[in-house]
N, C-alpha and C positions, 0 to 999 in steps of 0.2 A: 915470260910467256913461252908455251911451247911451241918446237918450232913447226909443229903439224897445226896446231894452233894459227900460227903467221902464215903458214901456208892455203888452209882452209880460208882466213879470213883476204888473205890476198888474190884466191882465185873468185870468190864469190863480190869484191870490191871488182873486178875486171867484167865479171860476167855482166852484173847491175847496169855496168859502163854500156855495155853492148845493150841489153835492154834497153835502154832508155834508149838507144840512138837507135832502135827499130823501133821504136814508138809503143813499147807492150806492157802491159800492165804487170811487170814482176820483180815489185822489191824485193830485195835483200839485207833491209837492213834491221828484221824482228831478228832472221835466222845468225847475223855478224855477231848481233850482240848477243847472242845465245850462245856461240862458241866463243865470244872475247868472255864472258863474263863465268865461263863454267869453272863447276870446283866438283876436285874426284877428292870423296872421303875413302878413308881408310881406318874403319875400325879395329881396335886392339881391343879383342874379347878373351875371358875365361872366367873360369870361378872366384868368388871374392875372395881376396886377398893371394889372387897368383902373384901377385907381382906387377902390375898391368900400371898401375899411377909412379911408383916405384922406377918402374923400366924406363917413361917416357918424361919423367923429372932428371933422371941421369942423359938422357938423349938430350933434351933441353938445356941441360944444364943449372937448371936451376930448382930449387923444390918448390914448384908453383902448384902440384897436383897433391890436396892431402893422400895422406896414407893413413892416416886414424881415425878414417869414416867406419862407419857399421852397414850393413846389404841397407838397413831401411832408409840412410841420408847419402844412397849413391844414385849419383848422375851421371849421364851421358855430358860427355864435356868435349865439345870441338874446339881445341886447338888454332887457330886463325893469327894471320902474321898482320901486324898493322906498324907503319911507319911513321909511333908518332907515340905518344903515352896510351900504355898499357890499360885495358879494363875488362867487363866483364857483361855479358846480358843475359838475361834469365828468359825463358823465352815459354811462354803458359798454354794451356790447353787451345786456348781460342787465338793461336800464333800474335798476341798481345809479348812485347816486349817491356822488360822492366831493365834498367843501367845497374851496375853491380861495381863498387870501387873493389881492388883486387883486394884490400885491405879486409875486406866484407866477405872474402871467400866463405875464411870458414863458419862462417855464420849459416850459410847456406844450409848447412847438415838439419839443421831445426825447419828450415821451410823447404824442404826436397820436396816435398806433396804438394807444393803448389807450381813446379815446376814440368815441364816434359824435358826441355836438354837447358843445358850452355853453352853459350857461344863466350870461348874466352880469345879475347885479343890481345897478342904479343908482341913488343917489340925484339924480337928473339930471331937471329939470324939464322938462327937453325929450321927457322917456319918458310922463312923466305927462300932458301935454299931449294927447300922442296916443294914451294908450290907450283902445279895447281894443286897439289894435295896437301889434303887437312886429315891429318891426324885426330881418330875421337878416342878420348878413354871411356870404357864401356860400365857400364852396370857391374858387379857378378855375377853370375848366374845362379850366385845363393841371394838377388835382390826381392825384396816383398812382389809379389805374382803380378800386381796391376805394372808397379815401375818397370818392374824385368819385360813382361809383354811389351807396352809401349815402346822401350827403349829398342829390344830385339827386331822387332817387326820396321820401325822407322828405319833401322840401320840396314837390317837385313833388304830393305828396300832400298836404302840411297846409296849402302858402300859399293865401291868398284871393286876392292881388295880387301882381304881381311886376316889378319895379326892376330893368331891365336896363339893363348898362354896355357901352360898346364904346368903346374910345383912339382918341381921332379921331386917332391917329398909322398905325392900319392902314389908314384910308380905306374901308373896308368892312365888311361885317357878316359877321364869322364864321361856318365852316359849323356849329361847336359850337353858336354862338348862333341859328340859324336851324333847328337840328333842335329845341332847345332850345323857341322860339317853335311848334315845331308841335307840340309836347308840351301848350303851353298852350293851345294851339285847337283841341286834340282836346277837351281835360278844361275848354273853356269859361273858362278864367280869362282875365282882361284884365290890361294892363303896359302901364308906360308905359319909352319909350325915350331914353336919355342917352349923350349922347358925351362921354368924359372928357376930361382932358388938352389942352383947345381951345386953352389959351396956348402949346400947345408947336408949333402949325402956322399961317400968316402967314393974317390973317384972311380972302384970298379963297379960299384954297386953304380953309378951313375951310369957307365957304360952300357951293363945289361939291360937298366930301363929304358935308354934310348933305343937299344937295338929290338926291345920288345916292343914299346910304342912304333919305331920305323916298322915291325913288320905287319903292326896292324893298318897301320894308316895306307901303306902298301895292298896290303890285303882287303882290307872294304873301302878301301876310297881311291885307288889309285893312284897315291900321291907316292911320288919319289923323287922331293926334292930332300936335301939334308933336313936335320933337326938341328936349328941353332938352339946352343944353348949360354944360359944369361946366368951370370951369378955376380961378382965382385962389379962397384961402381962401372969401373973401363970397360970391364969386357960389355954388359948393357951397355956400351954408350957407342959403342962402335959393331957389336952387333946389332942391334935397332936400325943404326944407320947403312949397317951392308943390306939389311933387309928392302928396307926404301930405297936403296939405290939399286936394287936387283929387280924391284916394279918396271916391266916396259910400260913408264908411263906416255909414250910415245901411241905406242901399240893399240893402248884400252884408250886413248883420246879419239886414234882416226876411227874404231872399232864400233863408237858413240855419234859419228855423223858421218859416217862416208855413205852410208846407204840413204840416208837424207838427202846429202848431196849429189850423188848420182841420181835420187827420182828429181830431185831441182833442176838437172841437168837435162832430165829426158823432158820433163816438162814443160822448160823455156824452150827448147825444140820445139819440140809440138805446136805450139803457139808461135814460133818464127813461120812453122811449116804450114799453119791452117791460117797464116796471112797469104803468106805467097800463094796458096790454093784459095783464097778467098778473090786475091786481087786478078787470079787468072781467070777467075769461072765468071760465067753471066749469070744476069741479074735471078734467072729463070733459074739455075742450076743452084746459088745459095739460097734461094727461097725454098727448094725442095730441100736442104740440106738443113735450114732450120726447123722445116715442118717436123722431118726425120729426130733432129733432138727433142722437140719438144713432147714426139709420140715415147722416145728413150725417156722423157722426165715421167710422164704419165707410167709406163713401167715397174718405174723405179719406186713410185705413190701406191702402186695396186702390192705389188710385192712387199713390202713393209706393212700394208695393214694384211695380207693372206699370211703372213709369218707369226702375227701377230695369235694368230686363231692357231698355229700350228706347233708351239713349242713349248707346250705343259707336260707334255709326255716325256721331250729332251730333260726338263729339268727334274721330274720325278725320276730318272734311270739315272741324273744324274747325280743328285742325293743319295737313292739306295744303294749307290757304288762309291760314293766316299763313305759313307755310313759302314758300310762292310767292311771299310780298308783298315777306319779306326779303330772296329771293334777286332779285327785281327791283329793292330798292330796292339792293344790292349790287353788283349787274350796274349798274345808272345810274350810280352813283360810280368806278368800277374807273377811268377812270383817272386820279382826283382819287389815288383809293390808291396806283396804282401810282408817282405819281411822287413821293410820302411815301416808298415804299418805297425809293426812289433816296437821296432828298435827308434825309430823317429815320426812319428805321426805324421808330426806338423810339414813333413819332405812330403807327403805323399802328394796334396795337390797341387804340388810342385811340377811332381814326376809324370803324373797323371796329364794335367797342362800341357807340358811338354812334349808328351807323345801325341795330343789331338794337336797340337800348332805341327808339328813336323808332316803329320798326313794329310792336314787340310792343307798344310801349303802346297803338299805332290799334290795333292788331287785336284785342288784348284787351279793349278796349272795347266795338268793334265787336261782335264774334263772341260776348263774354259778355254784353254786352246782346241779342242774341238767343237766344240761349239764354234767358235767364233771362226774358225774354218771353215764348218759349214754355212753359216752364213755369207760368207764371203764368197760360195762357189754358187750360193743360192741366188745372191744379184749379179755377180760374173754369166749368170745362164740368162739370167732374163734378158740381157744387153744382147745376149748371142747373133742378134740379127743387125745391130750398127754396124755399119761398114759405107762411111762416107770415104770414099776411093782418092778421089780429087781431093779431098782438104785432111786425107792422114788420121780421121778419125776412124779407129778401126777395131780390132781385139786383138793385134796388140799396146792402142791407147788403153782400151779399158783393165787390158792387163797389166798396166803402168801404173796404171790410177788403182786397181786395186791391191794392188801390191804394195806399194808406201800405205796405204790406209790399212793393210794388215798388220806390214812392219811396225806399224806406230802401236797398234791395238797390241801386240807381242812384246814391246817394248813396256807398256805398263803394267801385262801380265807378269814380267819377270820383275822389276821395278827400275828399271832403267830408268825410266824419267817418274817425275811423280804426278797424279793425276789431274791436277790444275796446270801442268806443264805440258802433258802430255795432249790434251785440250787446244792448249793456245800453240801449240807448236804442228798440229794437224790443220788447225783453221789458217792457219800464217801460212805455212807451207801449201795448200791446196787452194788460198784465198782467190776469190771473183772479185774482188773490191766491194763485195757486198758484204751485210752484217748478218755473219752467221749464229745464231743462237743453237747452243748443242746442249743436250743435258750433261750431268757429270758423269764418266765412265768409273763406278764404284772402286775404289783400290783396293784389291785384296787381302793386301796386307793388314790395312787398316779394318777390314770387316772379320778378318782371323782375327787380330788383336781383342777386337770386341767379344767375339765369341766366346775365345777361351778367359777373357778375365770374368767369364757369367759362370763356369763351372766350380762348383763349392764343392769341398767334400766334405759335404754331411754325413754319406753312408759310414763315415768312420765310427760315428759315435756312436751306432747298433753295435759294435763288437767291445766299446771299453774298454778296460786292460786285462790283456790277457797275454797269455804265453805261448800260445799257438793260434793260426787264422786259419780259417776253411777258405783255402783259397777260391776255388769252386762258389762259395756263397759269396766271397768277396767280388770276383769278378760279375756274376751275376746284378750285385749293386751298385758296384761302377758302371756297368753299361747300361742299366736302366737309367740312372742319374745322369750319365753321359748324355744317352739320348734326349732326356726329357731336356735338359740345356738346349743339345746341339742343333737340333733335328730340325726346327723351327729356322733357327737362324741362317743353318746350311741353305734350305731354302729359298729363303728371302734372298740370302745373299746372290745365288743363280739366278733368280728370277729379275732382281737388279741388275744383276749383269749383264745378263743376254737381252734383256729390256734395252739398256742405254747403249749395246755395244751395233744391236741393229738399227739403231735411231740414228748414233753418230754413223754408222757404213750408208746410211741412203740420205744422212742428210751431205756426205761430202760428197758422193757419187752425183747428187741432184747437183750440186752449185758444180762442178766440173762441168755439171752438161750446159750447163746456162753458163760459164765462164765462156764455152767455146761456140755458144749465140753470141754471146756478146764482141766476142773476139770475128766472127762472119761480118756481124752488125757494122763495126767500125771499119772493118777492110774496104766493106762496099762505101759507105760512106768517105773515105778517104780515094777511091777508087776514082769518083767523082768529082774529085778535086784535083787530080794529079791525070788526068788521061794523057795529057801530050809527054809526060813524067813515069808512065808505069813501066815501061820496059827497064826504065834506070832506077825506079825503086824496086824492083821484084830484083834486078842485079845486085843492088845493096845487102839487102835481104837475106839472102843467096851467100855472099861473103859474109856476113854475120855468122851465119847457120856454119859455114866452115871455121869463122875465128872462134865461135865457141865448140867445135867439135876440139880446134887445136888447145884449148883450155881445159878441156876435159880428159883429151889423152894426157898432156905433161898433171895434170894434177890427183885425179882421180881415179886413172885405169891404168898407170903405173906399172 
């Protein structure tokens, strides 16, 4: 375990302690086990047969990962240490598990199609070594369109960090792998870059290719770290491993819950502090202080259905501005396409694919993050007039509250958590002890994945074989085809979004308002039971509020 890990789960096991001995409804123990039990993947991508199962069999030490697959029987395959005999699970569309003896691996290449990933488990001290991180061997990116989508977009989703390969035998950097790289500089992740295969090219010809690959990678992405590079068994096995030891996996763990943990932190406050203003105030003063939330819930009910009548324009503008983005970034390449279209057909709705996944995922970002920022400023305004004085509800509560419920909505835009986590990790963390029913906040990854595995290229077979393409008539058929696909589902996909994203912001903002009824409710109640005792419990209380201020400086504001 990490030790930010031990540290995290050690200050929130102290904090729980304090809770409980002020009497407040705030476990800690969905959020414990959320940090005891996390796992950072690290994908290793590139084109088929860079190198990639090759590289992490010499890291392992052992040839557990074929190398004589084909793009059509490859899989994602997570890497997993287990302290005990070795196996395998196959894991299906409808996340149904099937057991796999390792024996059975290579059998797998005949039913890849009824798979999405593997989860293979090792007893291999080299897994142990490095967890929490799980190494995945990736697809190529020359794999059939459905398996490469799903696999790209799943990882492109869940990895922290990502290990990319390119055969020093092309001399260049893929344009798979450079749309690839701006997938990750949209969504904030970092990678480090290897050239495989280096003993197969004379060392100065190597030389020059690394220094031309370092000066693009420098030049459109920013990167300057070195180029390791991989050729003979050792040197893979001990570059793979400087790579994973140069991970501040330290870094990207606290990076994953410290903002969690500090809204957990302001938030058991708050609730320490609207006891003590609950236990201080009369009967007459939290009755007006409840009337005042409950006029905030009614608010919060009229705003959600007047939004609802007001955001068909947001998602029309916001359509016909990814819609342009694609067909610009379409029109840039045409005649990279067009002469695929000559020399390899069958690449083309490949390359095509791959240019709409790279702009729907900027744009969805883009365009869903504002969105979703407006929304959030749209129920931040409606609250503008709460301001309970005496029990600390105020705007900077509300700014409290709507901030962890952005962070989390930002957190599934990039894919930081995955959308059934991202759910239960909002409801847990903002819980009233009541049962919060939320709809599903759509994953975009998962709605791009769909999209682009509906785009066919049929427009090819209007030109059949020939020797030159009118790129001009080509582009004009890929963008109508484009559209007819995309247009529809771009749509829906916004209108899902900003649909479930203003549903889950009023339905968490509402049970905050009713947590802190609920939390008046009990104070007076208890208030009534202790009168010859309130001055020594508002005292307790009080040092609480300090023992957890001192938990959160040694642990969190560091």
């Amino acid at each position: 375990m990490l030790a930010t890990q031990k540290s995290f789960i050690e200050y929130l096991e102290q904090v729980d302690t304090l809770a409980q001995k002020a009497k407040i409804q705030k476990p800690k123990a969905s959020l414990i086990a959320s940090i005891k039990d996390r796992e950072l993947l690290v994908p290793v991508v590139g084109g088929f047969s860079a190198g990639k199962s090759t590289a992490l069999n010499a890291f392992l030490g052992e040839d557990i990962l074929s190398v004589a697959i084909t793009p059509g029987t490859a899989l994602a395959t997570e890497l997993r240490y287990i302290d005990g005999e070795s196996y395998a699970e196959g894991v299906k569309d409808n996340d149904s598990v099937e057991k796999i003896a390792i024996s059975a691996l290579d059998s797998l290449k005949d039913r890849a199609g009824e798979f999405k990933y593997i989860k293979l488990y090792l007893n291999n001290p080299k897994l142990k070594q490095i967890a929490p991180l799980i190494l995945v061997d990736m697809p190529g990116f020359d794999a059939p369109l459905e398996l490469h989508n799903k696999a790209i977009m799943e990882y492109l989703a869940r990895g922290i960090y990502f290990i990319i390969l390119e055969s020093a035998e092309s001399g260049t950097i893929a344009m798979s792998i450079k749309k690839h790289i701006d997938n990750l500089k949209t969504l904030g992740r970092d990678f480090s870059f290897c050239l495989s295969k280096v003993d197969l090219v004379t060392p100065s010809t190597m030389q020059s290719i690394k220094n031309k690959i370092a000066t693009t990678l420098k030049a459109e992405f920013g990167y300057d770290k070195d180029i390791t590079l991989l050729g003979e068994n050792e040197n893979r096995t001990k570059a793979l491993q400087t790579i994973i030891e140069q991970i501040n996996t330290e870094s990207v763990f606290e990076n994953l819950y410290l903002d969690t943990l500090k809204f957990d932190f302001n938030d058991t406050k708050s609730s320490l502090q609207t006891k003590i203003g609950a236990l201080k105030s009369t009967k007459e003063e939290t009755d007006e202080a409840l009337k005042e939330l409950q006029n905030a819930i009614k608010v919060i009910i009229d705003k959600k259905q007047s939004l609802a009548q007001n955001t068909t324009s947001d998602i029309q503008s916001a359509v016909d501005g990814t819609m342009m983005a694609v067909d610009r970034a379409i029109e840039g390449s045409i005649s990279s396409i067009a002469q695929n279209a000559l020399n390899n057909p069958q690449s083309v709705n490949s390359q095509v694919s791959e240019i709409v996944r790279s702009t729907l995922l900027s744009e969805f970002t883009k365009r869903g993050g504002k969105m979703r920022e407006n929304l959030i400023s749209d129920y931040k305004l409606a609250l503008r007039d709460l301001n309970i004085v005496s029990l600390e509800i105020d705007s900077s509560w509300v700014e409290n509250v709507v901030g962890a419920i952005n962070t989390a909505l930002y957190n599934i835009s990039i894919g930081v958590k995955d959308n059934s986590e991202l759910i239960e990790s909002i409801a847990t963390l903002l819980d009233t002890g009541s049962s919060l029913t939320l709809g599903k906040n759509p994953n975009p990854y998962i709605q791009i994945a769909a999209i682009v595995a509906k785009i066919v290229a049929s427009f090819l077979r209007i030109f059949g074989i020939k020797k030159e393409i009118d790129e001009g008539k080509l582009l004009m058929d890929i963008l109508q085809s484009v559209r007819t696909t995309v247009v529809p589902e771009v749509s829906t996909a916004y209108s899902n979004q900003i649909s479930a994203t203003k549903e889950i912001i009023a339905t968490l903002i509402e049970s905050k308002l009713k947590e802190k009824q609920d939390e008046i409710s009990k104070a007076q109640e208890e208030k009534s039971k202790i009168a010859d005792k309130l001055n020594a419990e508002i005292a307790d209380l009080s040092e609480i509020i300090e023992a957890l201020d001192s938990l959160a400086t040694k642990y969190l504001y560091k």
